[in-house]
N, C-alpha and C positions, 0 to 999 in steps of 0.2 A: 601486568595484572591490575593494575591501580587502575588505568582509562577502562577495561571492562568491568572492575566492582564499580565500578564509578557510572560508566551508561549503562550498566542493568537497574542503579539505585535512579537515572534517570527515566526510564522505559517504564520501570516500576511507577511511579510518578503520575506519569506520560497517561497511562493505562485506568487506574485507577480514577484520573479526572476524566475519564471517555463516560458517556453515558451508557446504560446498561440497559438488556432486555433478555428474552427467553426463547428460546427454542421452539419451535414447531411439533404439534404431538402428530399433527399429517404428513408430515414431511419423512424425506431418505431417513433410514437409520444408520447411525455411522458406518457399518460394512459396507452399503453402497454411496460413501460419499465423492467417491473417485469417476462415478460412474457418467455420461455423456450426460448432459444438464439440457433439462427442460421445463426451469422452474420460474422464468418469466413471463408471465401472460400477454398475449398480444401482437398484433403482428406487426414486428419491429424490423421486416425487410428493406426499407426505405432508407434511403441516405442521411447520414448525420448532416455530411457537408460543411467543409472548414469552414471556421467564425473567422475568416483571413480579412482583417484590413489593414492593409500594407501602411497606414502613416499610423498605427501606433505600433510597428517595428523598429527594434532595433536594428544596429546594423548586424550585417548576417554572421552566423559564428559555425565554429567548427564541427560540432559535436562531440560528443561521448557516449561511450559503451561501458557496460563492466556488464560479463557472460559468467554466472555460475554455472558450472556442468557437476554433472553426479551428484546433482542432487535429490534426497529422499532417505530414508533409514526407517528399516524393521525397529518394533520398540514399543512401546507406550503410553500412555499418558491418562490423569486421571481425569474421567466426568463422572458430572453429577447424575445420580440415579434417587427415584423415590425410596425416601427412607422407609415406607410400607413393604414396597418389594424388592428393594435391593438389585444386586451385589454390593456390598461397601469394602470388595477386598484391598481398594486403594488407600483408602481412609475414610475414617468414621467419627464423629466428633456433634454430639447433641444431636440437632436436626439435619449436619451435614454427613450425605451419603456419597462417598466417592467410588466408586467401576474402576476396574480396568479397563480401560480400549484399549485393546489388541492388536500392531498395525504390523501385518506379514511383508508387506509390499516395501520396496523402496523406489516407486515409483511417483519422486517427486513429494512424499508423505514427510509433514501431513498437510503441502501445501495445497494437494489436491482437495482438499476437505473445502468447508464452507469458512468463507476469508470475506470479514469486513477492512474497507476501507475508514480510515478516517485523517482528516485534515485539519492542523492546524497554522495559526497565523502569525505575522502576518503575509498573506496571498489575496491575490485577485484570480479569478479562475473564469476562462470564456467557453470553455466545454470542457464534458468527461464525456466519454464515449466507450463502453467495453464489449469485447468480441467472443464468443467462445463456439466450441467446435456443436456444427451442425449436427443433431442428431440422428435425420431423413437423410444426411446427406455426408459421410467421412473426410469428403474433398473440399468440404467448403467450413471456414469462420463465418457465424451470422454476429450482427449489429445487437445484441439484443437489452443492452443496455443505452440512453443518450439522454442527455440535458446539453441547453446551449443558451449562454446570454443573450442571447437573439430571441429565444421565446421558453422566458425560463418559468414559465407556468405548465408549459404543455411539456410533460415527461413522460420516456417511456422506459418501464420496466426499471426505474431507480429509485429511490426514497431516500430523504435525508431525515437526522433526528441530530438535537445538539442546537443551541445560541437560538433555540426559538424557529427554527426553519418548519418547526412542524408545521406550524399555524402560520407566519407569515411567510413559507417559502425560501428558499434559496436562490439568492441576486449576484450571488457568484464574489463574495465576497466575506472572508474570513479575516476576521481582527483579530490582532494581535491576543494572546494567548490563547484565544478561544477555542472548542474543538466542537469539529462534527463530523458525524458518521454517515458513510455513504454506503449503501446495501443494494439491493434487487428491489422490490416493491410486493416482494409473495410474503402474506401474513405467515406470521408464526403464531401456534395457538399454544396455551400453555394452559397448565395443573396438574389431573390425573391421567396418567398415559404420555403426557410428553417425556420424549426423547433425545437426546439428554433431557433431566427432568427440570424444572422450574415450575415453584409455585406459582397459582392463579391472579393474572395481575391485568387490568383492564387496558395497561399502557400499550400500544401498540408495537410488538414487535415483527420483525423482519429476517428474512434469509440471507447471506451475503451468498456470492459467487461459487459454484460449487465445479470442481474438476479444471481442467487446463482455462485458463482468462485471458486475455490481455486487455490491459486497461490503458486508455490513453489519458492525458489531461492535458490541453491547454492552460497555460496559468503563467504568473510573472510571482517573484517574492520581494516585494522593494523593502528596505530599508527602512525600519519603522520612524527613524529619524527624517525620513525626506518626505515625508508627511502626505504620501501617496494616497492611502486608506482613509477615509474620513476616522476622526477619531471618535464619535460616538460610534464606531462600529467595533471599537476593543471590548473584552474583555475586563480588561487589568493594563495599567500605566504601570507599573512597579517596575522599574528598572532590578530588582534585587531580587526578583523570579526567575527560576531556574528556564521557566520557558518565554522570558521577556524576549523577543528580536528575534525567536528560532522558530522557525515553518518547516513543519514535518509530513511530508507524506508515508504512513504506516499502514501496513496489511495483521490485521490478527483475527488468530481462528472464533468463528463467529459465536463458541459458548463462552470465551473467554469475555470476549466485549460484553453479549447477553445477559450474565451471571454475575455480573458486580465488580468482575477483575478483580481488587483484590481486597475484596472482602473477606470474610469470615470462609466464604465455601466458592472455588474458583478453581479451575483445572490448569492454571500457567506454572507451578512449581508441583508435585507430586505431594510436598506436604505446604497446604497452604499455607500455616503460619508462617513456613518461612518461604515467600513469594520470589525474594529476591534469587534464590536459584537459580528460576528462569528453568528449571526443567523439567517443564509440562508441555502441554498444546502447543505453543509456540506464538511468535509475534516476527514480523518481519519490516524494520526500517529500513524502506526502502531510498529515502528521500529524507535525510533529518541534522538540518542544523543544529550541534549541541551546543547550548547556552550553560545551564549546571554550575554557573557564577563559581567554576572552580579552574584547573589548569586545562581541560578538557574543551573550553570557551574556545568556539571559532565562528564568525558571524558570516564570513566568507563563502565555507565551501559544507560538503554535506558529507553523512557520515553513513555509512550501507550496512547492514549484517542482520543473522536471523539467531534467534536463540528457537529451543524448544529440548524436546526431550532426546533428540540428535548432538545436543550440542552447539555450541559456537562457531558459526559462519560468516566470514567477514574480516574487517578490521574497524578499531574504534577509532575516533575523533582522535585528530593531529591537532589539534588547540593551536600554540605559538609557532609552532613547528610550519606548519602553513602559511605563510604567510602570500597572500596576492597585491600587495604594495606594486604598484608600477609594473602589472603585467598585461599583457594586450586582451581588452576586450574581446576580441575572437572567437578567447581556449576558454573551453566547456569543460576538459579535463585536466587536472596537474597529476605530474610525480609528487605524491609528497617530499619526498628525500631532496630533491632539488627544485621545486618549487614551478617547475617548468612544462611546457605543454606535452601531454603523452604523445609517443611516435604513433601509437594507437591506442584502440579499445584492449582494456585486461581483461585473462579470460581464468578463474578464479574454481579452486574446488574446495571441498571440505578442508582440507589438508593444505591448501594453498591461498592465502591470504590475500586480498586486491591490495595492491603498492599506488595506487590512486585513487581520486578525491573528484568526484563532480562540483562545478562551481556553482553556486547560488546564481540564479538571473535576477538582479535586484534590477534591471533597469528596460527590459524589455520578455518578451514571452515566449516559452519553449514550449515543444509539445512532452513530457515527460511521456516515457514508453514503459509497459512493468508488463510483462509477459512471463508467465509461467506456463510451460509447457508438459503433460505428464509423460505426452510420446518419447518425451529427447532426455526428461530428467533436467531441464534446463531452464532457467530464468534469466531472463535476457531486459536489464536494464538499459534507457536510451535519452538521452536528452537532445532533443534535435530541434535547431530553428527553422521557425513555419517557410523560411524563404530561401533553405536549402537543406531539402531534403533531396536524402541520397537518391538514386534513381532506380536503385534495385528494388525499392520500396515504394514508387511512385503509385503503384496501384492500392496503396494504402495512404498513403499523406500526399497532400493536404484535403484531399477530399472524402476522405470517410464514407467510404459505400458502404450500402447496407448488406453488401454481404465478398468477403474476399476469400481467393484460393487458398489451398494448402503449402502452397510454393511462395506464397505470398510471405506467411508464417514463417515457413522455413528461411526467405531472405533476413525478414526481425533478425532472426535468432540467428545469422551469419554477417550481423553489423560488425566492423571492428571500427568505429568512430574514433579520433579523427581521419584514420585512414585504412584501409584503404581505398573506402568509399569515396573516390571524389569528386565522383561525375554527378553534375546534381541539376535540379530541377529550380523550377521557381522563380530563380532570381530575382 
């Protein structure tokens, strides 16, 4: 009970330092936010194409998996509505109007909903690229998100916000504490009539990913000690911050981000003032070193789970308990109980908690994999080196087409990393 009051008060934290925006009055309204997405403009059929240059590889490693199944739950969760027309039957408090949203489905809910990205450091990052199901077309994943430090001017269907990226862009590099948000690039308009609502604000907001995604990143986390990152590029030097040394990649639903997190009026706990509940909307670390300068501290390896109005998914940070002192470069995954490399990918439900730990790549680049599927009810975490990828997936890595089959997906989401994929590509 201690390491989850402990990484909810860090997530709490985590969230609250994310930058904020507002919703869309043109956009799906939450009943349809499950529904087949076509909210990227542009046509993004054309190959991402691996940013692969093999001498700054490490040597090649094993992989990891961890597969949530059955995931989704009927429930609710409070948004914000104009306090003019309401409903506020969630809660009501001065100018804050909170709804109920109603969610019938457990079909993946509420991760189907609209889900930002954000990242923080320290990481270096050489592409994201996200996939989601064709809407003209059932049998096929298109491209419809991609940036690449190869020409990281020229993006499509992504936006970032956060450390100044508005105006100077994103060079694929996040300093140590720092965070930014990665989204779609389709405006959100906000005042009277937006839904959820948000007051009139000139700041530019944005969509994230709406219904089944998958998202990839290439990216490395080094060591903030090994002096990788230039350092005008942190944030904060304070070794006595809770997010000093820890790089997180996290998904949260996109009114949470929008609406201030955890401000005064925020849909992630049901009564805002007390946020730390955690059961509202929902957030999902997917990827998160916890630092929390308490017992909880592991710089090594990375800590998984989802809160929301479902409940607690996951398991939290093994702090001392973990220890990778003198273990082979290789293993992407440990048991935590014995510190040693998983015989395979875990495969993890509501009710059944992952018994392992993905490792930090502090010294060379993975493609991190985060798939949420609403078909299968399944999200399918993957950390895989650019230089051996499994073969069952070859039609997705390392080359990034601008558009992959449905069998393709289905392989994702039937990794069991380190094995028993072993047949691999690349080399």
């Amino acid at each position: 009970m201690k390491k989850v009051v402990s990484e909810l008060v860090l997530i709490g934290v985590l969230v609250a330092g994310a930058l904020c925006g507002c919703l869309n009055s043109g956009g799906s309204s939450p009943s349809n936010l499950g529904a087949a997405v076509t909210q990227n403009p542009g046509d993004n059929s054309s190959p991402s194409g691996s940013n692969l240059d093999k001498t700054y590889l490490d040597a090649t490693s094993d992989g990891g998996t961890i597969t949530f199944q059955n995931i989704g739950a009927a429930g609710w969760y409070p948004s914000e509505r104009d306090p003019a027309v309401g409903p506020c039957d969630a809660y009501s408090s001065g100018s804050c109007c909170m709804g109920k949203h109603v969610i019938t489905s457990d079909s993946l809910t509420p991760w189907n909903e609209d889900l930002i990205m954000t990242l923080r450091g320290p990481m270096t990052v050489k592409q994201i690229d996200v996939y989601q199901p064709d809407s003209a077309n059932p049998g096929a994943w298109m491209l419809v998100s991609v940036w690449d430090t190869k020409s990281p001017t020229v993006m499509q269907g992504i936006a970032f916000k956060g450390d100044n990226t508005e105006t100077a862009g994103f060079q694929g590099i996040v300093g140590n504490t720092c965070l930014i948000d990665v989204s779609t690039n389709k405006v959100f308009k906000t005042g009277t009539g937006s839904m959820p609502y948000c007051p009139l604000t000139s700041d530019t907001k944005y969509w994230g990913w709406v219904g089944s995604k998958m998202i990839i990143i290439q990216a490395t986390m080094p060591r903030l000690a090994a002096a990788a990152l230039p350092a005008a590029a942190n944030c904060g030097n304070d070794p006595t911050n809770g997010w000093y040394d820890a790089p997180w990649i996290g998904l949260s639903h996109g009114e949470m981000v929008r609406s201030g997190a955890f401000g005064s009026c925020q849909c992630y706990a049901k009564d805002p003032a007390q946020w730390w509940l955690a059961d509202g909307c929902g957030q999902f670390n997917a990827f998160e070193v916890v630092n929390d300068n308490n017992g909880s501290q592991n710089f090594d390896v990375f800590s998984t789970n989802f809160f929301g109005y479902a409940g607690y998914v996951g398991q939290g940070p093994c702090g001392s308990d973990c220890n990778m002192a003198g273990l082979d470069s290789k293993i992407d995954l440990i048991v935590k109980k014995t510190n040693a490399e998983a015989i395979n990918g875990a495969i993890c439900t509501p009710a059944n908690a992952p018994s392992v730990a993905f490792r930090r790549p502090e010294t060379g680049y993975r493609f991190f994999v985060i798939l949420l599927d609403v078909k299968t009810r399944q999200v399918q975490l993957a950390l895989i080196h650019p230089a051996n990828v499994p073969a069952t997936v070859s039609a997705l890595l390392p080359g990034l087409p601008g558009q992959v089959a449905r069998s393709t997906i289905d392989n994702v989401l039937a990794l069991r990393l380190p094995a028993p994929n072993s047949a691999v590509i690349n080399r």
